[in-house]
C-alpha positions as CSV (number, residue, x, y, z in Angstrom):
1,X,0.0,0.0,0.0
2,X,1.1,3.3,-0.6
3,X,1.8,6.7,1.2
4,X,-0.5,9.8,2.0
5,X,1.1,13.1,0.5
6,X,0.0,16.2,1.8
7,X,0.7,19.6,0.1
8,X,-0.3,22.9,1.7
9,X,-1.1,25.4,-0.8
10,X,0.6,28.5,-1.9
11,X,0.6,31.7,-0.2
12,X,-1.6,34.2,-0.3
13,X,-1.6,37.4,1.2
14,X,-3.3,36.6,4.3
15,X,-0.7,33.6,4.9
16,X,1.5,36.2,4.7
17,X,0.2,38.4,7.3
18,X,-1.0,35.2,9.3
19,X,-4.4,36.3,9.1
20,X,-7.0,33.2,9.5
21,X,-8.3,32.5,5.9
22,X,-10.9,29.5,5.6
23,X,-13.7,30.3,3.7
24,X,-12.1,34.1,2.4
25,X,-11.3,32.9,-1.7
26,X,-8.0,34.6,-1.8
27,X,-5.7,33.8,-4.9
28,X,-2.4,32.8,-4.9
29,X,0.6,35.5,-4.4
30,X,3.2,35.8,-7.2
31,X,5.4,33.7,-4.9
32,X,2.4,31.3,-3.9
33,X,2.5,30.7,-7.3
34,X,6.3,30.4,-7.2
35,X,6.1,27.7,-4.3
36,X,3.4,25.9,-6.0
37,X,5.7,25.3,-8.8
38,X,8.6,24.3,-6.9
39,X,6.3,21.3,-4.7
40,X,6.3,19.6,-8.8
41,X,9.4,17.7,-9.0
42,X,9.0,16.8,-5.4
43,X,6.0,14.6,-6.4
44,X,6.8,11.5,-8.4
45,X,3.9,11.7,-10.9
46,X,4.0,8.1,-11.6
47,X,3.2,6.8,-8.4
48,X,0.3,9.1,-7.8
49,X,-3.0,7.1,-8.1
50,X,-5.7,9.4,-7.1
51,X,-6.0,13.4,-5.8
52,X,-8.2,15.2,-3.8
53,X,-8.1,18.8,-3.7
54,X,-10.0,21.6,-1.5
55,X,-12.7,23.6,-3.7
56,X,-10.8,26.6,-3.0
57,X,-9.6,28.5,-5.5
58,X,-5.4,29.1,-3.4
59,X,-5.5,25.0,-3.6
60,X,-6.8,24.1,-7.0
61,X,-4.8,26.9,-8.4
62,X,-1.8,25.6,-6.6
63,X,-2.5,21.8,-7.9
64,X,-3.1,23.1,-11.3
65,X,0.7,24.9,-10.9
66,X,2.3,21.7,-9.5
67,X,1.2,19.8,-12.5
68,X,-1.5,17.8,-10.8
69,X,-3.9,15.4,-13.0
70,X,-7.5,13.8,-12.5
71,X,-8.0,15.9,-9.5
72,X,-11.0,15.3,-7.5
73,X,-12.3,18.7,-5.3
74,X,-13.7,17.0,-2.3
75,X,-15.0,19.5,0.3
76,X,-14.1,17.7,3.1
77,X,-10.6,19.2,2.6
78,X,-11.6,23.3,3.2
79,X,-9.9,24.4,5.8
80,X,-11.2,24.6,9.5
81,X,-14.1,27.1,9.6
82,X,-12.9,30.1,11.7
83,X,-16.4,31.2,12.4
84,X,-16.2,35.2,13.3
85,X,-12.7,34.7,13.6
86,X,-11.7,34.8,9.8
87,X,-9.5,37.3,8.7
88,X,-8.1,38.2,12.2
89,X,-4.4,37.1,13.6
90,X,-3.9,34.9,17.0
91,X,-2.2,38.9,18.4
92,X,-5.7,40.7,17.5
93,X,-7.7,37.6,19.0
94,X,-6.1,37.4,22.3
95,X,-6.3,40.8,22.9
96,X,-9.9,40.5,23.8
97,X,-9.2,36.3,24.9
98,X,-5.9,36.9,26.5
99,X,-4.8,32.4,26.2
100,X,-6.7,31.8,22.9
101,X,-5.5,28.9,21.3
102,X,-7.0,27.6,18.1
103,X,-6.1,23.7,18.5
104,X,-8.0,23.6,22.1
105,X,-10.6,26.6,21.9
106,X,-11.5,26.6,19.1
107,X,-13.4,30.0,17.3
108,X,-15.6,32.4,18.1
109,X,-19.0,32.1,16.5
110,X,-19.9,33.3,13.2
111,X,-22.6,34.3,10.8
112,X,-25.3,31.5,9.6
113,X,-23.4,30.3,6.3
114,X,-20.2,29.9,8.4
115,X,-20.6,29.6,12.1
116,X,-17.3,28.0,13.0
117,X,-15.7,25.0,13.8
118,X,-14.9,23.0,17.1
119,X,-11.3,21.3,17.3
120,X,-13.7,17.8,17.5
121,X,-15.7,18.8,14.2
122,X,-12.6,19.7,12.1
123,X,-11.5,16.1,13.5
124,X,-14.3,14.3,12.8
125,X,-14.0,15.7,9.3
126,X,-10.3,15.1,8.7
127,X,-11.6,11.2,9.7
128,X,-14.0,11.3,6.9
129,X,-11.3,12.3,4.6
130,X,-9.0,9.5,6.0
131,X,-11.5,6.8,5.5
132,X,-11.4,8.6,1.6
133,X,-7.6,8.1,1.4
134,X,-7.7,4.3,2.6
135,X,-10.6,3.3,0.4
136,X,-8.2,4.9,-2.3
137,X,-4.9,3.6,-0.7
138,X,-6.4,-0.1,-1.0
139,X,-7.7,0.2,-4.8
140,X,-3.3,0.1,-5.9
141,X,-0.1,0.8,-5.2
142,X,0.3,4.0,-5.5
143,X,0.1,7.2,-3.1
144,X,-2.6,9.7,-2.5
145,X,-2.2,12.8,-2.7
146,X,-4.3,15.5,-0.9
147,X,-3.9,19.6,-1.3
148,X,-5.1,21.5,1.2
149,X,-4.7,24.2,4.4
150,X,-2.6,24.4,7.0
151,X,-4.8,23.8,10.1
152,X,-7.1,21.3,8.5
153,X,-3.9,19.2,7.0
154,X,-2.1,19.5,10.9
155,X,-5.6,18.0,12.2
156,X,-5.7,15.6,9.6
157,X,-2.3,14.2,9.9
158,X,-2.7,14.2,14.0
159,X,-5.9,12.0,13.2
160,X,-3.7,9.9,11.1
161,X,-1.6,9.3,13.8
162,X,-3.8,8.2,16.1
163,X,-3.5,11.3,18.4
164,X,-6.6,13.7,19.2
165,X,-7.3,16.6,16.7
166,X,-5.3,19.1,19.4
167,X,-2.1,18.0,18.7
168,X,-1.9,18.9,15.2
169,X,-0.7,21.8,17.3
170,X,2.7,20.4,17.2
171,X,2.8,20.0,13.3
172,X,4.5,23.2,11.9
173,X,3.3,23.1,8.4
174,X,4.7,26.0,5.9
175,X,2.6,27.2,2.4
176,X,4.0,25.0,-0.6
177,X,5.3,21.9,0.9
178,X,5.2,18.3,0.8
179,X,5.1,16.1,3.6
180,X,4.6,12.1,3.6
181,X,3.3,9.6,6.2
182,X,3.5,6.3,5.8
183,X,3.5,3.6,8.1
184,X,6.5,1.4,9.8
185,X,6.2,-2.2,10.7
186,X,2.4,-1.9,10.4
187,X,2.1,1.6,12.4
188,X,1.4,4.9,11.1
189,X,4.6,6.9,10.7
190,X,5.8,10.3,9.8
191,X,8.2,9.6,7.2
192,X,8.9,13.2,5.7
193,X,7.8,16.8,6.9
194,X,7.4,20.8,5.4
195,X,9.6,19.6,2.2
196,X,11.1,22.1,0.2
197,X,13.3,22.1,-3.0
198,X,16.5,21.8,-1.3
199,X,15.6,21.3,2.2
């Protein structure tokens, strides 16, 4: 059975700033764009057998950049819903909630269409995806490959490691990487982590 491969999009301007971006559409930066092509000779094409992408516009932009094929947008993969924390960095939150911490307290409430997401519904969603990537996983050989967002991607790969949704706190994940995890004698592994050409 093959790997999971996980590749953060691009940046955009509010990665840059490190303002909270789920459902905000932003485009790619001219460097985003950059990084996105620089994650393609990272990937071996030929072992890729299937590729789910976020339906936002930074990561299908950003698989369309790193040569991706037969993608499949998949929802489950949008990043973590900040509620009426969107657009606002962890300084400007925890001035009015001195402590905040996304991975444990999740976000404050927000309109109808997007109220926000606990740390236990953005896990019970990265599981959904997971049981996505095995039924894939078992159908060949080959890896999966998922492009998505920081936060959701450190959830899912804390989910894939058998840990609760909060410690994809200690994931550092970087816009347009590649990481891997695999397994070892049977057991989930990290095998490779925030990959860079030339890192």
């Amino acid at each position: 059975m093959g790997d999971l491969l996980l590749v953060r999009h691009g940046e955009t301007e509010w990665s840059r700033s490190g303002q909270h971006t789920s459902y905000t559409d932003l485009p790619l930066t001219d460097n985003g764009r950059e990084q996105a092509r620089a994650v393609a000779p990272l990937i071996d094409a030929d072992r890729i057998q299937a590729v789910f992408v976020s339906p936002m516009n930074r990561a299908r932009q950003t698989a369309e950049l790193a040569g991706l094929k037969d993608v499949r947008v998949d929802a489950d993969l949008r990043e973590w819903d900040y509620g009426g924390d969107e657009g606002a960095t962890t300084a400007a939150i925890r001035r009015d909630r001195p402590g905040w911490f996304l991975f444990t307290d999740g976000v404050a409430p927000g309109p109808p269409e997007h109220p926000g997401e606990s740390p236990e519904e953005v896990g019970a969603r990265a599981d959904r995806m997971l049981a996505k990537v095995r039924e894939a996983l078992t159908a060949g050989d080959g890896d999966v490959l998922l492009v998505g967002h920081g936060h959701f991607l450190r959830v899912l790969t804390a989910r894939y490691l058998g840990l609760a949704p909060s410690a994809g706190a200690l994931f550092q994940l970087h816009t347009g990487t590649l990481s891997r995890l695999g397994s070892e004698h049977g057991r989930p592994a990290l095998a490779s982590w925030n990959v860079r050409p030339g890192s």
